[in-house]
N, C-alpha and C positions, 0 to 999 in steps of 0.2 A: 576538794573540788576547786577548779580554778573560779577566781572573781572573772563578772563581768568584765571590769577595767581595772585596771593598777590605780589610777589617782581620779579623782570628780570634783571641779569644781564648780563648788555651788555660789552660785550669779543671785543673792539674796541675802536677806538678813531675818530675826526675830527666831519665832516659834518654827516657821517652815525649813529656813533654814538649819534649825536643831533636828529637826524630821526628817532631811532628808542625809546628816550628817551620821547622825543613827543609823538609820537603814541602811546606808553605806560601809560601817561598820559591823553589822552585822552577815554582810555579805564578800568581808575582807577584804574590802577597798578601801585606800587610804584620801582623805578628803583634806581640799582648799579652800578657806573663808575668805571671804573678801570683804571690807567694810570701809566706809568712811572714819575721817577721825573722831568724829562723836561717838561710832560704835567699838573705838578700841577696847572699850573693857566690858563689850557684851560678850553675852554666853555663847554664842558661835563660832567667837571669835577662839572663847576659850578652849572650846571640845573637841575642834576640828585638829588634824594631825599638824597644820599650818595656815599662817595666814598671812593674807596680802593685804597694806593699805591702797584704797584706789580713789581715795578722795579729799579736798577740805572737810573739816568738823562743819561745817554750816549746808551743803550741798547736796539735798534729797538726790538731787543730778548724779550722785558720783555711782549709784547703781543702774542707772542708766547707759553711763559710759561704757560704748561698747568697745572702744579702743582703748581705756585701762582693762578692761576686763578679760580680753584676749590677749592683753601683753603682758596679766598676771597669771591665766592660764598656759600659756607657752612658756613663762620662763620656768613654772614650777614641774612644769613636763606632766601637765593633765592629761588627759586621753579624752574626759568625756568634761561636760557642763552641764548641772542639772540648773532651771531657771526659777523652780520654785511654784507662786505665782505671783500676778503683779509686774512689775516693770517689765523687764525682758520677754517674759513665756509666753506672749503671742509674737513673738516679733517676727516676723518672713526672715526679714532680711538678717538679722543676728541670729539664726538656725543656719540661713547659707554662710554668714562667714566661718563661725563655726569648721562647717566642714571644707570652705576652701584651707582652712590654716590645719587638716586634718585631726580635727576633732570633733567626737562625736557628740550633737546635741541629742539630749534626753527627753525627747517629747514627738510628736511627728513630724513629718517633711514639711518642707516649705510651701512645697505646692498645694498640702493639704491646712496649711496653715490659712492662704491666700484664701482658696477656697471654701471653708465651714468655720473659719476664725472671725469671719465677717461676712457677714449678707451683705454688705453694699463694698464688699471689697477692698475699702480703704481705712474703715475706722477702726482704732485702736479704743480699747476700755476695759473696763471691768467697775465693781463694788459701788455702781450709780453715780459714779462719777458724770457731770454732764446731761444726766436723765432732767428733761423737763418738760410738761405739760404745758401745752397751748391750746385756749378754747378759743381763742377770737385772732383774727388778722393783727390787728394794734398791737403792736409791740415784737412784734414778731422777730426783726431784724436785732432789735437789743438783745430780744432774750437768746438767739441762736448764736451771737458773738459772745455773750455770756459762758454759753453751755463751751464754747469752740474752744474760748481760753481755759475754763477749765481742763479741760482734756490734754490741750496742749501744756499745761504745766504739767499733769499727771502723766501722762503715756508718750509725751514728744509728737503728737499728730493730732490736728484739731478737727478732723472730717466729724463730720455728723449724718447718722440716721433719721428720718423724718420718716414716722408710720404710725397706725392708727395706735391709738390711744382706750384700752379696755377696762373699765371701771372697777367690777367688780370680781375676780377672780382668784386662782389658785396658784403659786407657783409650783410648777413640780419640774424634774429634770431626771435623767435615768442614766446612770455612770455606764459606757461601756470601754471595753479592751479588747485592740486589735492587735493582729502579727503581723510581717511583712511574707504570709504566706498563703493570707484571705481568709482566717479565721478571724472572728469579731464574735464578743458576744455582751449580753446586758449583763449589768451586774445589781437590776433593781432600783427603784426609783426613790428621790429623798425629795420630802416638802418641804421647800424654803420660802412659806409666804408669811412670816411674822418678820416684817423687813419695817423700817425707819429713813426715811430719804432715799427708797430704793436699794437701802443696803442691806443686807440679810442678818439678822438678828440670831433667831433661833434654826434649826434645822433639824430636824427628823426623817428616819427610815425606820420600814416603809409608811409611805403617807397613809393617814388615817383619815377615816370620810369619805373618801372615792372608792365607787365601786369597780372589783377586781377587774373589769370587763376594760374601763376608762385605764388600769394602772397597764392590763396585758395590750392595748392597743396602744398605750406612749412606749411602751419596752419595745411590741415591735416596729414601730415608727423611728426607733431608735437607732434600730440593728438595719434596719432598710437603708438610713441616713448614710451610717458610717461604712455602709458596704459600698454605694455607691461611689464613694470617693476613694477607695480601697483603702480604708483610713487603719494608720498601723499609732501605735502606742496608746497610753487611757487619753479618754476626751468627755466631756458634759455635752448631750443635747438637754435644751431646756425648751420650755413648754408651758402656756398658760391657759388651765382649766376655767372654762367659762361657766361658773356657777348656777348662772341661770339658765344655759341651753346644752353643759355638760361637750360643746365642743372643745375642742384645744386647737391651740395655734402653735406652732414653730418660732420661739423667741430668738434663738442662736446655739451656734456651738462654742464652747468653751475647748480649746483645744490645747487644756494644759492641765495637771491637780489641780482641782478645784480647792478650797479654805473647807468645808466640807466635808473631804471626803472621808473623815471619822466614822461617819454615821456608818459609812456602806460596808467599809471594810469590820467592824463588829458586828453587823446582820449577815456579812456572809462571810468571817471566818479569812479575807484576802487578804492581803499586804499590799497595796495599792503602791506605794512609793517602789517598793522591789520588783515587783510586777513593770514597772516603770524601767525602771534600770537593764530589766534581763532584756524588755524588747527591745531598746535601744543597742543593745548590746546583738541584737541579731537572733537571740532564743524564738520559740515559738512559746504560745501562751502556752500560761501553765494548768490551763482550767478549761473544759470544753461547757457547755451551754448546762448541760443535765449535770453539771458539778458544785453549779452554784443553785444554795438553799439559802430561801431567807427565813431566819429563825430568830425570836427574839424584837425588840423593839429599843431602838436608840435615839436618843436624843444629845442634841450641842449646842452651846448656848454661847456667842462670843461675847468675851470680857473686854471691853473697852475701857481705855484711860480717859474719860469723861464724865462731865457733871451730868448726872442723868434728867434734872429736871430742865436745866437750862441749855442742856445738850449741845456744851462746848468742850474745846480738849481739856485737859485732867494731868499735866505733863509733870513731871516731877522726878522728886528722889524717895523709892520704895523704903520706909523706915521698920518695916515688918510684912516677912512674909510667910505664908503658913497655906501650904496645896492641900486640898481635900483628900484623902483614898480608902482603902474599901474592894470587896468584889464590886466589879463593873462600874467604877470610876477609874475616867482617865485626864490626864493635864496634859494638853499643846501647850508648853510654854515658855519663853526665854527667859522669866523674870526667875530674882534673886534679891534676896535680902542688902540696902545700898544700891542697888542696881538704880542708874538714874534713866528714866521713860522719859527718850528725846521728843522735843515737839516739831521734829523735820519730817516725820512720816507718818504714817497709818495708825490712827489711834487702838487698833487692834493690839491688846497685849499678852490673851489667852484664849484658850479654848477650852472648855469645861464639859466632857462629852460623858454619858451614862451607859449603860447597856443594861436590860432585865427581862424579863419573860414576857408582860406584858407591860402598853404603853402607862395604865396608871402604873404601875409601879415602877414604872422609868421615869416617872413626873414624880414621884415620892421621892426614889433616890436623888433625884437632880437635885430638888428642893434642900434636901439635909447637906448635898457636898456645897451647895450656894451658902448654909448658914454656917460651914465649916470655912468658909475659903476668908483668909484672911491677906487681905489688901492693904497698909497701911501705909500715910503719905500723900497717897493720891485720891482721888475721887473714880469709883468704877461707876457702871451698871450693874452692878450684882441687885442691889435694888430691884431695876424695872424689871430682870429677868424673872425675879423670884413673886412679883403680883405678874408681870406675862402668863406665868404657869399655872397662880390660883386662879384666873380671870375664866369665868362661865366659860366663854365662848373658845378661847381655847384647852379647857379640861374638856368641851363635847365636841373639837374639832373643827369649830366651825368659822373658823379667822380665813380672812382673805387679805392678797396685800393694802389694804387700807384699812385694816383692822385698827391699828395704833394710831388714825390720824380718826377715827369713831371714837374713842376712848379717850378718856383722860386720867390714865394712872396713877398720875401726880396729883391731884385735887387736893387733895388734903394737905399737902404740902407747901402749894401756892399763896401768895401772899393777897390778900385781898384786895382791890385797886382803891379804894378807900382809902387803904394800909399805907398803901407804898409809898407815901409821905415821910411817913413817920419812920418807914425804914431805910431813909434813904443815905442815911451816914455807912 
């Protein structure tokens, strides 16, 4: 069977990038790494059929670069760019050059980028980057140049959203896939409300706790969305369940792979990344509404390079490495034994995802591949993930996104202010 395209390159680096160089491989396309010089001797760089440098070793910027990025995809004769997510995968405008320089971007149109990539049309983001809470007028001005700079180091555009602010809630969101021939359909909804500064922690499908009634009206809330826009490739709507009155609101559309989307693809059997490729490639979906079954219950937990009490980055050189596996364990990950975890980007440096029949026994196994997974060198999260899972409230389901700023995980841990004299050498 002929591949989608002859060559893809992929406009990213880490675990996603290994994900989507896989998939690619597996569907006989031959793929392009791109990396700055700090990432010369990551594993993307290694797997990929070829690679390109497009940056200094110091310049989170060099995956940004959309004119190295196109001038590495044209000389090696790409056909298509997948973006991953993060830097590029919402970008309007680096989807149109893309196809001015005739090459196909791997995600939706521009226009539909413009339109359900932002509610306010101009703001670029993702992973809470920039998210900040304002109860009073005072200070306002500081803390919105604040959030502005942030973003603009992170995504190259500093616009901001200013909207109501909901205290106690669910996050939930519902992965669908379109064609470019008006079939769209859900593919089931994942809870990401065990989140940390707004950034998603743990993830789960299908969400537990919500009744099926609250999960069938976000799916079809979902499929209404992406029709209206005649939206073709995967995308996330997301959505926050209001605890106390069971409403939900419309947070955004994510219009790219989500970090995520493990969960979806093991409850329903799909290949999200391939699914990704054939639509870009002009296929019709491979799966009509009544094809997808969710069966099963999955969880994912992201492994960060960070001190988990003091919850700063964690950067280093991996001196030991050792992945969990098993039925229904899987590893998103770039790391390797000497692999050095640079401190220019996303403390994100694995994905630890489970699958089993039911959700405690998806909390079982997580729990054992967590006491299996061997990190050494750096400081993870494997820690707080593994009291996250024992913790009452979420074994009965009952965590909202302010769950972790209610709790103090770490208690025992901490030094007592008394103390902190004496351990101050």
């Amino acid at each position: 069977m002929k591949p989608p395209f002859q060559k893809v390159l992929i406009a990213n680096r880490g675990e996603i990038a290994l994900r989507v160089i896989r998939a690619c491989h597996e569907l006989g396309i031959k793929t392009v790494a791109v990396h700055s010089k700090a990432d010369a001797e990551a594993l993307h760089v290694k797997l990929a059929t070829e690679s390109v440098c497009i940056g200094p070793a110091l310049a989170r910027e060099s995956y940004l670069n959309i004119t190295a990025i196109m001038s590495a995809a044209v000389a090696t004769g790409a056909d298509a760019v997948h973006p991953g997510y993060g830097f590029l995968s919402e970008n309007a405008a680096f989807a149109e050059i893309c196809g001015s320089c005739g090459i196909t971007f791997i995600g939706p149109t521009a226009r539909a980028m413009r339109t359900m990539g932002d509610k306010a049309r101009a703001c670029a983001g993702g992973g809470g980057r920039g998210m900040k809470i304002i109860k009073e007028a005072e200070g306002f001005d500081d803390i919105f140049q604040t959030a502005s700079s942030e973003v603009m180091a992170a995504f190259g555009d500093g616009s901001l959203l200013v909207e109501k602010y909901l205290p106690r809630v669910r996050h939930v969101e519902v992965q669908i896939a379109g064609d470019r021939y008006q079939n769209l359909i859900h593919l089931g909804c994942r809870d990401c409300s065990v989140q940390r500064r707004y950034q998603k922690l743990v993830e789960e499908s299908p969400p537990y706790g919500l009744s099926q009634k609250i999960i069938e009206q976000l799916q079809n809330s979902a499929v209404e969305i992406g029709k209206a826009v005649s939206y073709s490739n995967v995308g996330t709507i997301e959505f926050l369940v209001d605890l106390e009155t069971d409403n939900y609101y419309f947070i955004e559309m994510n219009t790219r792979l989500q970090v995520e989307h493990p969960v979806t693809e093991l409850v329903t059997g799909v290949d999200l990344v391939k699914e990704q490729i054939q639509l870009a490639a002009g296929m019709e979906l491979s799966y009509q509404q009544k094809d997808i079954k969710i069966t099963g219950h999955s969880i994912e937990v992201r492994v960060n390079a960070e001190d988990p009490v003091a919850m700063v980055p964690s950067p280093g050189k991996i001196r030991g490495y050792h992945a969990p596996g098993g039925h229904g364990v899987r590893v998103d990950s770039a790391l390797y034994s000497e692999y050095t975890v640079q401190p220019y980007y996303d403390s994100l440096i694995s994905k630890l995802i489970v699958y089993a029949r039911t959700r405690e026994d998806a909390i079982s196994k997580m729990l054992v591949a967590l006491d299996e997974y061997i990190i050494e060198g750096i400081k993870t999260n494997i820690e707080l993930h593994k009291r996250i899972l024992n913790h009452t409230d979420f074994r009965n389901a009952t965590v909202h996104t302010k769950f972790l700023e209610s709790v103090d995980l770490f208690k025992d841990l901490r030094i007592p202010k008394d103390n902190l004299e004496s351990h101050a050498l």
